[in-house]
ROTITI-525683 format. One line per field, with one value per residue: x, y, z of N, C-alpha, C in turn; residue in one letter. Coordinates in nm, 3 decimals. Each point is the difference from the previous one (the first is absolute). Example, Ala and Ser with C-alpha at 12.3 -4.5 7.8 and 13.67 -1.06 7.14 Angstrom:
REM ROTITI-525683
npx	c(1.319, -0.035);
npy	c(-0.569, 0.105);
npz	c(0.780, -0.072);
capx	c(-0.089, 0.082);
capy	c(0.119, 0.119);
capz	c(0.000, 0.006);
cpx	c(0.090, -0.077);
cpy	c(0.120, 0.109);
cpz	c(0.000, 0.073);
residuo	c(A, S);
END
This chain:
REM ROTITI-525683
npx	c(1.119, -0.021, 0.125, 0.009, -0.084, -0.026, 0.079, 0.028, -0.118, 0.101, 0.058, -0.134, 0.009, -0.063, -0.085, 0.069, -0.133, -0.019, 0.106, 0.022, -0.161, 0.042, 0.112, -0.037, -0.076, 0.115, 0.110, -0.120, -0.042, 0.107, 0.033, -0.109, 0.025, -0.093, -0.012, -0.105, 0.057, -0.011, -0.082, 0.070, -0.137, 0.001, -0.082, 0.044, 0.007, -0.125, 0.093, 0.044, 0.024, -0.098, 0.121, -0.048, 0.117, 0.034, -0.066, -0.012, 0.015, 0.024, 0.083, 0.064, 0.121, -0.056, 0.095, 0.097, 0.060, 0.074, 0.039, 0.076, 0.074, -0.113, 0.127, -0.022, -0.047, -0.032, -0.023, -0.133, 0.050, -0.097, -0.092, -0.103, -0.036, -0.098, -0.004, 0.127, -0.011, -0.060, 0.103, 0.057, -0.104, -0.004, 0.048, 0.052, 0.085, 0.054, 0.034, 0.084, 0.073, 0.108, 0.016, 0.136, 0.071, 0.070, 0.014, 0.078, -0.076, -0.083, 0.032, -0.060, 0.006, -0.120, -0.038, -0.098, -0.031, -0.068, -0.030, -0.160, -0.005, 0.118, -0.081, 0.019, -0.122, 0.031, 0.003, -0.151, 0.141, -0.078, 0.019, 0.064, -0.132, 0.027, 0.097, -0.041, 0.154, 0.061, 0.075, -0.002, 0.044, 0.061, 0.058, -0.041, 0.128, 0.061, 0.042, 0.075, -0.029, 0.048, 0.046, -0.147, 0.097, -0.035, 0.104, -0.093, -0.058, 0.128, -0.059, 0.122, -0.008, 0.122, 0.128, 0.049, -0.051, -0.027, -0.044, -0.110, -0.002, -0.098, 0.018, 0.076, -0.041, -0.037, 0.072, 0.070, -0.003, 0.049, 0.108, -0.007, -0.009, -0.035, 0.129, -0.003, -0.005, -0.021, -0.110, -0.004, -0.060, 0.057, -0.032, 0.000, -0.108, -0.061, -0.003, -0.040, -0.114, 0.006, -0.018, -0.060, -0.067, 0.001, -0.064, -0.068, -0.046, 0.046, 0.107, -0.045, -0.078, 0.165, -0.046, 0.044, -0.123, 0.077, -0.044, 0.137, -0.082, 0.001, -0.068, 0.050, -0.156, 0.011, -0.024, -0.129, 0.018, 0.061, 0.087, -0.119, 0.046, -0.018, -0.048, 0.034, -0.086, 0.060, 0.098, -0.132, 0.053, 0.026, 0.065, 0.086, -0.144, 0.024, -0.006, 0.038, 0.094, -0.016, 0.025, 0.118, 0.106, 0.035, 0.043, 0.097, -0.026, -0.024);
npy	c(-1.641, -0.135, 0.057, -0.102, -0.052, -0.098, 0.001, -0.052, 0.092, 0.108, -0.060, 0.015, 0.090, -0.037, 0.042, 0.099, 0.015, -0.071, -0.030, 0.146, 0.001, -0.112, 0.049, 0.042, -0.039, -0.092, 0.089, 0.092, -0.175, -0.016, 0.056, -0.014, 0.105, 0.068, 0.072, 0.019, -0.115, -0.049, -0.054, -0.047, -0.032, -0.053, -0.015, -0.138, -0.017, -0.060, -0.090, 0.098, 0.059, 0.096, 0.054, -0.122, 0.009, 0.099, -0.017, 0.119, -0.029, 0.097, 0.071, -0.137, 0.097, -0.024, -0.084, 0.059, -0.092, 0.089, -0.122, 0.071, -0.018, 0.030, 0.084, 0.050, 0.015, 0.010, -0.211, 0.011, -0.102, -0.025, 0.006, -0.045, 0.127, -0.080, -0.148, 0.088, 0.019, -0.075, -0.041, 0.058, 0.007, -0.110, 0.086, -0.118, 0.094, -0.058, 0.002, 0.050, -0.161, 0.075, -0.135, 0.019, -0.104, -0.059, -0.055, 0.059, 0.141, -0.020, 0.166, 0.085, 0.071, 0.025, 0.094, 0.030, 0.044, -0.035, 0.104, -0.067, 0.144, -0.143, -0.117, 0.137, -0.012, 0.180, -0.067, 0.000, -0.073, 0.022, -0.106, 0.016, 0.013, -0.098, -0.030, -0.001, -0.021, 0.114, -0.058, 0.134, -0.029, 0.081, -0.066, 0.089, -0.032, 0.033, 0.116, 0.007, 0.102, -0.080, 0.015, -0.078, -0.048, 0.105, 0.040, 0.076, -0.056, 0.055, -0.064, 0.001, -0.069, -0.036, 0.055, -0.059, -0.092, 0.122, -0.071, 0.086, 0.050, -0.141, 0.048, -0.034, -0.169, -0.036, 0.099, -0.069, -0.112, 0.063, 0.061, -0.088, 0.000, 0.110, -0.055, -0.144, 0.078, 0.030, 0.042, -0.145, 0.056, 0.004, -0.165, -0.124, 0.074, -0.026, -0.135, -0.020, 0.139, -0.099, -0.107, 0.104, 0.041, -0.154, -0.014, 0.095, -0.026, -0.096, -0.046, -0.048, -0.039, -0.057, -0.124, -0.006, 0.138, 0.081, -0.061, -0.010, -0.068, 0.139, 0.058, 0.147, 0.022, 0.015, 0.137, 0.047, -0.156, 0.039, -0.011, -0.057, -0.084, -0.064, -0.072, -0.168, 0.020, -0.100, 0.087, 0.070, 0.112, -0.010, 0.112, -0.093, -0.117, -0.102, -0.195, 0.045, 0.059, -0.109, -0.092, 0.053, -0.010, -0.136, -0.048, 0.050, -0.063, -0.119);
npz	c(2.081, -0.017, -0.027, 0.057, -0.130, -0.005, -0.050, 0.123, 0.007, -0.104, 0.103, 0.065, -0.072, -0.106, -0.006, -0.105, -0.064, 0.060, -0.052, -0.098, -0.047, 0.019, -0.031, -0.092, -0.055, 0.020, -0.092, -0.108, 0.003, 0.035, -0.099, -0.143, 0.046, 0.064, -0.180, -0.065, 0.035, 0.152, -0.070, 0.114, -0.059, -0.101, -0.019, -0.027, -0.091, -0.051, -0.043, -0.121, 0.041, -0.024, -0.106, 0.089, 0.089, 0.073, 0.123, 0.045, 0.093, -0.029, -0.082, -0.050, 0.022, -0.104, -0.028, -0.180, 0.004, -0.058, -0.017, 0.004, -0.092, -0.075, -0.045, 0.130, -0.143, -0.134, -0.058, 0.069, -0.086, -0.082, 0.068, 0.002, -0.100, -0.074, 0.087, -0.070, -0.098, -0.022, 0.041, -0.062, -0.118, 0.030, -0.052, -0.033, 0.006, -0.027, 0.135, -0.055, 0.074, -0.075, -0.017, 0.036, -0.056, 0.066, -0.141, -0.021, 0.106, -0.054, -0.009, 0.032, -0.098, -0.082, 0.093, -0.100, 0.070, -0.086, 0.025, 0.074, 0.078, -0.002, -0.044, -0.069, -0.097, -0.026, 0.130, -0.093, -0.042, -0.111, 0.008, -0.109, -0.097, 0.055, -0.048, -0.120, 0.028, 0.085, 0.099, 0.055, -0.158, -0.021, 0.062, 0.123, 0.004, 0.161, 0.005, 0.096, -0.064, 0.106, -0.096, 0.018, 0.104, 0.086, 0.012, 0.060, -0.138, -0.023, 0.093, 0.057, -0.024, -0.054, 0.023, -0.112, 0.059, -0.022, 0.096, -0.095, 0.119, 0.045, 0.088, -0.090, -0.035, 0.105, 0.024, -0.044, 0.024, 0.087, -0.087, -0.078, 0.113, 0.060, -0.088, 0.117, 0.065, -0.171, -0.030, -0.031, -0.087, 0.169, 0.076, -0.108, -0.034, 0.126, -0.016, -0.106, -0.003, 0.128, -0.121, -0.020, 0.150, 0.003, -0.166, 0.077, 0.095, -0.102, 0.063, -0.107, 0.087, -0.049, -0.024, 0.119, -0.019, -0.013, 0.152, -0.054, -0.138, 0.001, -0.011, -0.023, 0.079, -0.101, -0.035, -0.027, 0.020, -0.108, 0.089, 0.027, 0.079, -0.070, 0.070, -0.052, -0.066, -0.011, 0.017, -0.131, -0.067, 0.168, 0.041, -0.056, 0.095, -0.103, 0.032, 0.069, -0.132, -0.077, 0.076, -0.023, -0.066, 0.018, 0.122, 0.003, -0.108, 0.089);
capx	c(-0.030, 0.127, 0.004, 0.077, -0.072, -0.009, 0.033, 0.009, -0.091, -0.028, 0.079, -0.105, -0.057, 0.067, -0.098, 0.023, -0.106, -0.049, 0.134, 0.007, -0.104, 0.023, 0.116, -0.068, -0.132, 0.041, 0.030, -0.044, -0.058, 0.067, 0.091, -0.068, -0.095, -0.146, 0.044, -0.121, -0.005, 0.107, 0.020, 0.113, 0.011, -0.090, -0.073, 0.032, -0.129, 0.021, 0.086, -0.072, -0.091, 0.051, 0.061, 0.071, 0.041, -0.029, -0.074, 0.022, -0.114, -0.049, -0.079, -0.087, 0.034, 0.068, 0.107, 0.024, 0.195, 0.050, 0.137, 0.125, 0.181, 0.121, -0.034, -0.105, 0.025, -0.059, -0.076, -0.065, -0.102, -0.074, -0.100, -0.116, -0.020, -0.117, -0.037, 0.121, -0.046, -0.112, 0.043, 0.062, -0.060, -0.061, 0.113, -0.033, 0.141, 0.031, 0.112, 0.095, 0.154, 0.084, 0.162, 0.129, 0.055, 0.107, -0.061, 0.092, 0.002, -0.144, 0.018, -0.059, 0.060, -0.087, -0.164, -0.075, -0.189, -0.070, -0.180, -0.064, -0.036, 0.136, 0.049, -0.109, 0.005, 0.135, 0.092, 0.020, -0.001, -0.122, 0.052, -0.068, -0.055, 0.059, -0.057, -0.101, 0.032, -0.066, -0.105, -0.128, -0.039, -0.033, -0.011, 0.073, 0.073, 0.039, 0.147, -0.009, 0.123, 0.070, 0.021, -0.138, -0.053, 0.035, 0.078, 0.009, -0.075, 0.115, 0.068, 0.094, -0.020, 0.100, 0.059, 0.127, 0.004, -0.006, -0.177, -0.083, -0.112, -0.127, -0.028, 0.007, -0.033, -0.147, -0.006, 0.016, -0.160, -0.113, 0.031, -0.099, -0.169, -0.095, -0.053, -0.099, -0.152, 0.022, -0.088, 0.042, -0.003, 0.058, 0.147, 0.047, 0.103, 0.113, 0.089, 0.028, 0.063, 0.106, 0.123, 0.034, 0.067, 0.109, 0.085, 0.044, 0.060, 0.067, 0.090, 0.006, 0.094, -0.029, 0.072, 0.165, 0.135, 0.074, -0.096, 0.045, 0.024, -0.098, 0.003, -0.077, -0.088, -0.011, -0.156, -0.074, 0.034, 0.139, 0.122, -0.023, 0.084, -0.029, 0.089, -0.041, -0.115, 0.036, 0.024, -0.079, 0.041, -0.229, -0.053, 0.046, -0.072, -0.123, -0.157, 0.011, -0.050, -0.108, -0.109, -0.040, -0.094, -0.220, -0.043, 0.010, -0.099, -0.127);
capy	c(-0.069, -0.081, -0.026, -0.153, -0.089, -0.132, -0.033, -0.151, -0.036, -0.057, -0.133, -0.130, 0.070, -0.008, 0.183, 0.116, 0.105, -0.102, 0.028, 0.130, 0.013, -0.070, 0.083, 0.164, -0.005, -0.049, 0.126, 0.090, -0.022, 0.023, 0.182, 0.099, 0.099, 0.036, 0.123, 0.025, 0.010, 0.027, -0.166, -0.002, -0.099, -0.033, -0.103, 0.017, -0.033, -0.111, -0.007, 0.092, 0.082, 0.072, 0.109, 0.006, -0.097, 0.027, 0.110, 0.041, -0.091, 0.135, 0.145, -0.083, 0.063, -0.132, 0.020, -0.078, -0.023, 0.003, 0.035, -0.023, -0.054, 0.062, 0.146, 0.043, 0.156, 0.135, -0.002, -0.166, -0.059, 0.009, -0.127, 0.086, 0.117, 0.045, 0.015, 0.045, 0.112, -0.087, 0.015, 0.159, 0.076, -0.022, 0.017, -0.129, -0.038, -0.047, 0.095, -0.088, 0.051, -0.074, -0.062, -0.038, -0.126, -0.044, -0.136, -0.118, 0.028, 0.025, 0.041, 0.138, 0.109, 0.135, -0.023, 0.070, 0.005, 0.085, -0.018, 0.007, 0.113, 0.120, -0.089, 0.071, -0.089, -0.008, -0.097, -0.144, 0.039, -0.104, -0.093, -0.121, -0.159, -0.088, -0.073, -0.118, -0.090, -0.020, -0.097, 0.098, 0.101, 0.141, 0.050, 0.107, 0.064, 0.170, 0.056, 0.083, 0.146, 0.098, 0.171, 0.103, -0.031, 0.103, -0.055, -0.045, -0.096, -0.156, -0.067, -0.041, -0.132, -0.037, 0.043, -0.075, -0.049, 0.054, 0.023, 0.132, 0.001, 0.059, 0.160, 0.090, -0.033, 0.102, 0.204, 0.010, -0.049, 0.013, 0.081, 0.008, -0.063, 0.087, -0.059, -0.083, 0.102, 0.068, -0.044, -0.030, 0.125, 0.116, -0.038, 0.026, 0.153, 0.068, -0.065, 0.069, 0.135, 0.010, -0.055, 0.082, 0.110, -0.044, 0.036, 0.163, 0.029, -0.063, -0.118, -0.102, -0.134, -0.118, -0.064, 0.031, 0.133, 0.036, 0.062, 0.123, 0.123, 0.110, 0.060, 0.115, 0.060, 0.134, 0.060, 0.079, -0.013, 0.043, -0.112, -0.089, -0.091, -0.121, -0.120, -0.044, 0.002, -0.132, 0.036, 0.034, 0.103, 0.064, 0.060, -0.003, -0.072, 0.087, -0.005, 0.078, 0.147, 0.000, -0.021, 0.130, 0.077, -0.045, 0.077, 0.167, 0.021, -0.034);
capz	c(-0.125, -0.070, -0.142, -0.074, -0.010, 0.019, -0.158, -0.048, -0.035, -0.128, -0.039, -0.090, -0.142, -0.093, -0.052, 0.078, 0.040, 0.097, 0.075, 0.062, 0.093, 0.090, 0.116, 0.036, 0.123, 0.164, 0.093, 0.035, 0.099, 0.044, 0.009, -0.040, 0.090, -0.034, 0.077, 0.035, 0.160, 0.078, -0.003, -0.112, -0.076, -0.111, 0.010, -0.123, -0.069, -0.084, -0.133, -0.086, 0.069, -0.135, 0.041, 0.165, 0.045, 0.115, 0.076, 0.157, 0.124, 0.100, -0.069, -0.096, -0.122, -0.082, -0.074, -0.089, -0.035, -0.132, 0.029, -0.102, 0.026, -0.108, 0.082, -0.009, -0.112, -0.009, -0.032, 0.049, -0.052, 0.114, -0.041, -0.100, -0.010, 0.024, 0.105, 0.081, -0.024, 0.067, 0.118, 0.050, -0.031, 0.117, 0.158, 0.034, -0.023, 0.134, 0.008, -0.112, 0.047, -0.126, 0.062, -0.085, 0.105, -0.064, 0.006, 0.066, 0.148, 0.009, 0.125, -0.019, 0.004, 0.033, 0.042, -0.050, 0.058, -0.096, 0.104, -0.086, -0.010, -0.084, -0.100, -0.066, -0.089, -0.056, 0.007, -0.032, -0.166, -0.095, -0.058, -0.143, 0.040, -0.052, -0.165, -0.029, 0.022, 0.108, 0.038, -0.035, -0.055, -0.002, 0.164, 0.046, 0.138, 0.022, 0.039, 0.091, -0.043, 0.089, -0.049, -0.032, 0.107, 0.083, 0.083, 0.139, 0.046, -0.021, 0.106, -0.013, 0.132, -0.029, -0.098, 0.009, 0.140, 0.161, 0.053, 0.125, 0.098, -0.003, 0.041, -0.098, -0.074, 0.051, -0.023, -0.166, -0.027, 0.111, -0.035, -0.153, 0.025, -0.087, -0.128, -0.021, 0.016, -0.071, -0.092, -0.096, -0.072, 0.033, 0.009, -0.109, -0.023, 0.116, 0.000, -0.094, 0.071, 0.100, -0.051, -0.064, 0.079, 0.057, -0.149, -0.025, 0.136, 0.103, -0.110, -0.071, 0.048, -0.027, 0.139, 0.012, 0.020, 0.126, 0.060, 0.024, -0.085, 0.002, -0.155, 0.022, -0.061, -0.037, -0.026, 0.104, 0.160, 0.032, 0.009, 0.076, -0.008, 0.064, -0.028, -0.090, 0.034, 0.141, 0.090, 0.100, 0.041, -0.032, -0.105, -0.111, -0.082, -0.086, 0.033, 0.089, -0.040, -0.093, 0.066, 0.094, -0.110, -0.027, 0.080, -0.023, -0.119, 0.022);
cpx	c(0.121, -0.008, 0.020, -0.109, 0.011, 0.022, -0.012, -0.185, -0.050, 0.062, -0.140, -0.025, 0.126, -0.016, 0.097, -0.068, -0.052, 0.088, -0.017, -0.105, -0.005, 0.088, -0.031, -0.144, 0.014, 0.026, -0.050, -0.108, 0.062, 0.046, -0.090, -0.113, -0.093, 0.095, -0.140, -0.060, 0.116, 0.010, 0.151, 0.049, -0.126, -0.050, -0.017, -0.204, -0.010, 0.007, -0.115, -0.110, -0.025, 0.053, 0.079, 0.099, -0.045, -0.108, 0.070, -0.082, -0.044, -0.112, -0.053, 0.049, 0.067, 0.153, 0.024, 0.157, 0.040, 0.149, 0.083, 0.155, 0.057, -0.083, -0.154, -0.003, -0.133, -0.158, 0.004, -0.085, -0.143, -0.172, -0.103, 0.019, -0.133, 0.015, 0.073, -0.153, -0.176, 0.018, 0.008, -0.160, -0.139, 0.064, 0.060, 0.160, 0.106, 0.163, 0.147, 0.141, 0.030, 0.162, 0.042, 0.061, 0.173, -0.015, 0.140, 0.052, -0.117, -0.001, -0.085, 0.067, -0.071, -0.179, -0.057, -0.157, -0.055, -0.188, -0.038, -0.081, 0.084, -0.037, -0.070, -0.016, 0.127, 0.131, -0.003, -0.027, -0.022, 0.177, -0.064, -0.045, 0.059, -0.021, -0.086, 0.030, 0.036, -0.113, -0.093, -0.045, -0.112, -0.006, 0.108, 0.011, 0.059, 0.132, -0.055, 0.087, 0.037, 0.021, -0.077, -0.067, 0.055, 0.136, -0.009, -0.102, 0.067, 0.067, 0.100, -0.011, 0.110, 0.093, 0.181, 0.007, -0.040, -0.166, 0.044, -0.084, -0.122, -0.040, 0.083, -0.116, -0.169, -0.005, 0.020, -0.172, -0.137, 0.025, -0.093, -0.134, -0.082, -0.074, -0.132, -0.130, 0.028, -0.139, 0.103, -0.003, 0.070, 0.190, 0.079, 0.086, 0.075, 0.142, 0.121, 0.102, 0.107, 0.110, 0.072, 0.055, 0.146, 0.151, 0.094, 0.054, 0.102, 0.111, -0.048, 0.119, -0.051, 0.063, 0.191, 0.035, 0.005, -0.128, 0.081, -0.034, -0.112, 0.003, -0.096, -0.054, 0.005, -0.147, -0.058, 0.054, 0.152, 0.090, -0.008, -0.001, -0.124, 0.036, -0.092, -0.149, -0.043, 0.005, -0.108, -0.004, -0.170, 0.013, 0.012, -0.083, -0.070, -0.149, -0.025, -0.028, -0.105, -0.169, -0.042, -0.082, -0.142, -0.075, -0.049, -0.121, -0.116, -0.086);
cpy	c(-0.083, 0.023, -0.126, -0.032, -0.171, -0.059, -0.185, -0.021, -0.061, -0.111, -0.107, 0.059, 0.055, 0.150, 0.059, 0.089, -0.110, 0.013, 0.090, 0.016, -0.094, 0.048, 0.144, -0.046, -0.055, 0.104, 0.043, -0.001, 0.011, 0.149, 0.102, 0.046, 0.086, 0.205, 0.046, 0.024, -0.088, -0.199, -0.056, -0.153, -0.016, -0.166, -0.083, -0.038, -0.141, 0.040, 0.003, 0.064, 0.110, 0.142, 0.053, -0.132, 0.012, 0.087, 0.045, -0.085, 0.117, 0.064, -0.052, 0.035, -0.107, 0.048, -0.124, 0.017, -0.103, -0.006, -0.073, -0.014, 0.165, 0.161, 0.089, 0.138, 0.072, -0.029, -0.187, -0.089, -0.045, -0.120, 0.062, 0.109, 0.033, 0.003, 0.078, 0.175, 0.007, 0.028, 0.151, 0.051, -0.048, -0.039, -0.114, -0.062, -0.035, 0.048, -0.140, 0.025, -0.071, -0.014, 0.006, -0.088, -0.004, -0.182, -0.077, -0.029, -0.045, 0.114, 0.119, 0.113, 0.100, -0.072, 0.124, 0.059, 0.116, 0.007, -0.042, 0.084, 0.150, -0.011, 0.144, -0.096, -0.009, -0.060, -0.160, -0.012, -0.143, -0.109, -0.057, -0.113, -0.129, -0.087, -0.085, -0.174, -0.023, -0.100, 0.046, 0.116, 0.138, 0.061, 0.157, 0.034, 0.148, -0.044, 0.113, 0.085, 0.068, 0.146, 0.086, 0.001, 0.094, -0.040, -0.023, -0.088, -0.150, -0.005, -0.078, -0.113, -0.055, 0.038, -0.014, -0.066, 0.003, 0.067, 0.115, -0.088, 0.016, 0.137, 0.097, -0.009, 0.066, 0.078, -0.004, -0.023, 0.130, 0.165, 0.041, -0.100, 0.108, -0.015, -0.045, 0.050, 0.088, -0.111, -0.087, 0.059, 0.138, -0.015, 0.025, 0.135, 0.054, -0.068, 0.033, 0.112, -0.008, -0.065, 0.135, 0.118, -0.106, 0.001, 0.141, -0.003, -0.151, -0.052, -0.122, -0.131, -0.190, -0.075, -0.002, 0.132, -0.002, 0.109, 0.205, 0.087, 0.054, 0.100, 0.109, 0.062, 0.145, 0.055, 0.028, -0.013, 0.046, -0.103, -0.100, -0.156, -0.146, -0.162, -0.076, -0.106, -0.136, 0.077, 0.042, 0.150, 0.087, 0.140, 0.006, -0.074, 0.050, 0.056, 0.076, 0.145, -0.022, 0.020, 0.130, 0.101, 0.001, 0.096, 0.111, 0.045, -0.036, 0.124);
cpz	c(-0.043, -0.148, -0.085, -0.001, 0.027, -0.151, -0.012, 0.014, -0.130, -0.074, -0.070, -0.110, -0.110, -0.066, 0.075, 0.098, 0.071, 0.157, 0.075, 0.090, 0.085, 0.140, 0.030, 0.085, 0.112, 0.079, 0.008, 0.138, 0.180, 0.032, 0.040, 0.090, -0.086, 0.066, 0.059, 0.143, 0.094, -0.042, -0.067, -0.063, -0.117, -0.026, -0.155, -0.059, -0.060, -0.102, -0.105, 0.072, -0.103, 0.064, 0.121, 0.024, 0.182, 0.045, 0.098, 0.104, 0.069, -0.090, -0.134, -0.174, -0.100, -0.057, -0.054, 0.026, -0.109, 0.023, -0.182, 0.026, -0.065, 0.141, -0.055, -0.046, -0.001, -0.028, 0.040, -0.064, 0.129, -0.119, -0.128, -0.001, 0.061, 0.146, 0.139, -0.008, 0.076, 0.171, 0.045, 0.002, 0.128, 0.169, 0.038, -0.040, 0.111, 0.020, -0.015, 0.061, -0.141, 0.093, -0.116, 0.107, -0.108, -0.026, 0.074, 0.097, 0.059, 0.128, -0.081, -0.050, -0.002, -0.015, -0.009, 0.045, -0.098, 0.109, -0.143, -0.086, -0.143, -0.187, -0.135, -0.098, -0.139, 0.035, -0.034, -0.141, -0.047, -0.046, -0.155, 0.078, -0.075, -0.100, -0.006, 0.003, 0.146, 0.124, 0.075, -0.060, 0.013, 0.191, -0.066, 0.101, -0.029, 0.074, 0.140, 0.021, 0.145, 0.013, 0.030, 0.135, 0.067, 0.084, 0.118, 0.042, -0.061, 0.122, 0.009, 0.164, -0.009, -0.110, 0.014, 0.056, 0.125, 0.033, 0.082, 0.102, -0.027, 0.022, -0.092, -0.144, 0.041, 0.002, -0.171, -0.046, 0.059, -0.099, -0.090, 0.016, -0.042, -0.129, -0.012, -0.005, -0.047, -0.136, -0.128, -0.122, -0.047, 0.028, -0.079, -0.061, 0.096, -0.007, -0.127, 0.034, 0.082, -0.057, -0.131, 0.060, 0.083, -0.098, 0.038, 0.126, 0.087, -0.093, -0.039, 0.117, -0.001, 0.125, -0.016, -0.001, 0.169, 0.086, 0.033, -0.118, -0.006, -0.121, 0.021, -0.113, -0.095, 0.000, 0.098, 0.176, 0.055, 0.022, 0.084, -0.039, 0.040, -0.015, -0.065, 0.077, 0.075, 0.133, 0.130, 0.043, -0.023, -0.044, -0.136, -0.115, -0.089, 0.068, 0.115, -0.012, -0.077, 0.117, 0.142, -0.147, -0.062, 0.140, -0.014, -0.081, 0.082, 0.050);
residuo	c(X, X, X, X, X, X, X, X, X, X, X, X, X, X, X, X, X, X, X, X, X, X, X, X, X, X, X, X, X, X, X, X, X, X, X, X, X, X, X, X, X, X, X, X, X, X, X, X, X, X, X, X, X, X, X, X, X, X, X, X, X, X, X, X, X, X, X, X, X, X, X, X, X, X, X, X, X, X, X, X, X, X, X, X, X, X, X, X, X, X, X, X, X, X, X, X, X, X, X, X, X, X, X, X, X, X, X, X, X, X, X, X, X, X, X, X, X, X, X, X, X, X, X, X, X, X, X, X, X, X, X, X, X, X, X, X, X, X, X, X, X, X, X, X, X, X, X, X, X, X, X, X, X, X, X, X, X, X, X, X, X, X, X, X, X, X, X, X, X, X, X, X, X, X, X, X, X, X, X, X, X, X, X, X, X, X, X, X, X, X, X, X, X, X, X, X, X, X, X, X, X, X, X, X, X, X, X, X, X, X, X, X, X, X, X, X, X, X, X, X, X, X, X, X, X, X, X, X, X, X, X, X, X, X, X, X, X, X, X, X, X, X, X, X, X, X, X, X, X, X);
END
């Protein structure tokens, strides 16, 4: 994966946000691979397409990229409420890389793969509708609360700089697929749940700690140690104990 975008693209436009989607969708056309399956490229779409910029040419899975300058935190502005929520509740959401770029490098620093399968509807918070002076008054938009998103279904595709391997980014993906076949209805709270057993059982990590820090468990499991949930540590996943546990019950 190159991290340097093509920055003298946006030399004809004056729009920031013209600009930006202008140099991010070259690359992503270019970089961006399909974790879903083994295609390692994305196909871009016609412009406004709704909710999608790319398809897979293989397995057909749509994705939206969202890229920004400023670092990627805790919470994503993001389009309509209604129709963000519209989406989830008829399965129909589409799986989301959020970039962070440096503007004056135009070079990559972190790449984000949220499935489309991760989004519970408590991660999408209602925005005020906009004033009456507004040049479209009363629209509402949402915020995309990261937070509420299971960690191990925050894919890390790029971070400081530095690209994981497809084949890490597919076992990550291929990790918390189960999800998807899980009744829309039902998702939702599971999702939920695993972002609440990941609250009790893991460290709280932001981009930049150190892949060395570990932090031990107290309570019922005794002194056992795991690492921070990027990492991938299988027995340590949530979704992993969670979903043996559904088992178990079935």
């Amino acid at each position: 994966m190159n991290l340097s975008m093509t920055g003298e693209l946006a030399a004809a436009y004056k729009s920031g946000s013209i600009r930006a989607g202008v140099v991010t969708e070259a690359w992503g056309e270019q970089n961006l691979y399909c974790p879903n399956c083994s295609s390692p490229n994305l196909e871009r779409l016609k412009p406004n397409t709704k909710a999608s910029d790319f398809q897979c040419p293989v397995c057909k899975f749509w994705y939206q990229l969202k890229g920004q300058k400023s670092p990627i935190r805790s919470s994503i502005t993001d389009g309509a409420y209604g129709a963000m929520m519209a989406a989830i509740h008829e399965d129909k959401t589409p799986n989301f890389y959020f970039l962070h770029y440096d503007l004056a490098t135009w070079r990559i620093q972190n790449l984000l793969l949220i499935p489309h399968f991760a989004f519970p509807p408590s991660a999408i918070i209602k925005r005020a509708p906009l004033s009456a002076t507004a040049r479209r008054a009363g629209w509402v938009g949402c915020n995309i609360a990261l937070s509420r998103i299971p960690v191990d279904a925050r894919i890390l595709v790029v971070e400081a700089g530095r690209a994981a391997s497809p084949a890490e980014v597919r076992a990550r993906f291929k990790r918390v697929q189960p999800l998807a076949d899980l009744p829309v209805n039902l998702r939702g709270w599971t999702l939920d749940v695993l972002n609440v057993v990941a609250a009790v059982c893991l460290p709280v990590r932001s981009f930049g700690a150190k892949d060395g820090d570990r932090r031990k468990i107290s309570g019922a499991g005794g002194g056992r140690f795991v690492g921070p949930p990027y990492l991938g540590d299988d027995e340590a996943s949530p979704s992993k104990v969670f979903t043996l546990r559904l088992g178990g019950l079935a």
